[in-house]
N, C-alpha and C positions, 0 to 999 in steps of 0.2 A: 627619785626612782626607787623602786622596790627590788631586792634582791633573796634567792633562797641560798643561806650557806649552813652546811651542815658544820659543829660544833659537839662535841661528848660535854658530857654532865660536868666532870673537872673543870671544865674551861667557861662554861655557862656558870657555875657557882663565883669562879674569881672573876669573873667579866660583872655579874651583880652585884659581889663585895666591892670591886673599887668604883663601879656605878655609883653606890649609895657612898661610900666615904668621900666622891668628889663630889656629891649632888647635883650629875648627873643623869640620863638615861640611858639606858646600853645602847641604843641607836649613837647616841652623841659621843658617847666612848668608843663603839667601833667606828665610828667614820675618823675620827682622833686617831685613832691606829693605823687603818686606812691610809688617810696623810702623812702621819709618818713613817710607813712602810715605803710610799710609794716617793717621799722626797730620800729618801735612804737611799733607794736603788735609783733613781735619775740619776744622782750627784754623784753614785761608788762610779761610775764609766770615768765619768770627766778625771774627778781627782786621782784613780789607776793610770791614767795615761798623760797628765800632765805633770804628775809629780814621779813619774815612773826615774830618771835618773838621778833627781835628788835621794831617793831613798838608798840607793848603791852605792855611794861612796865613789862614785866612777865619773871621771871627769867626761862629757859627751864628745867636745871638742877632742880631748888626748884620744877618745877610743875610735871616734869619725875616722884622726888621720890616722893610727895606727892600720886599720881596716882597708883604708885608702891604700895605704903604703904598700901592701898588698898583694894590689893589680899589680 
């Protein structure tokens, strides 16, 4: 499928330099970006929310019952 995305000259120049250094075509480089943009952002939800209390230092269970404790 065909798409129109506007692009400035900057970006049109390093999108054909690393075209030609990977010997590929800018179509096959941008759909490459493409896929990796778009598994970047599927996967950032998942991993923010399931690794959300390992990164704090914060035991779940100690802070559940403190929280608990409470009521």
């Amino acid at each position: 499928m065909r798409t129109l995305v506007d692009i400035n000259e900057p970006q049109l120049r390093r999108l054909d330099e690393l075209a030609k250094k990977q010997g590929q075509s800018r179509a096959a480089v941008i759909r490459e970006a493409i896929d990796g943009y778009l598994e970047k952002r599927a996967s950032k939800g998942a991993s923010d929310a399931f690794g959300l209390w390992g990164k704090g230092g914060v035991d779940g269970l100690a802070y559940q019952r403190k929280v608990r404790s409470e009521w």
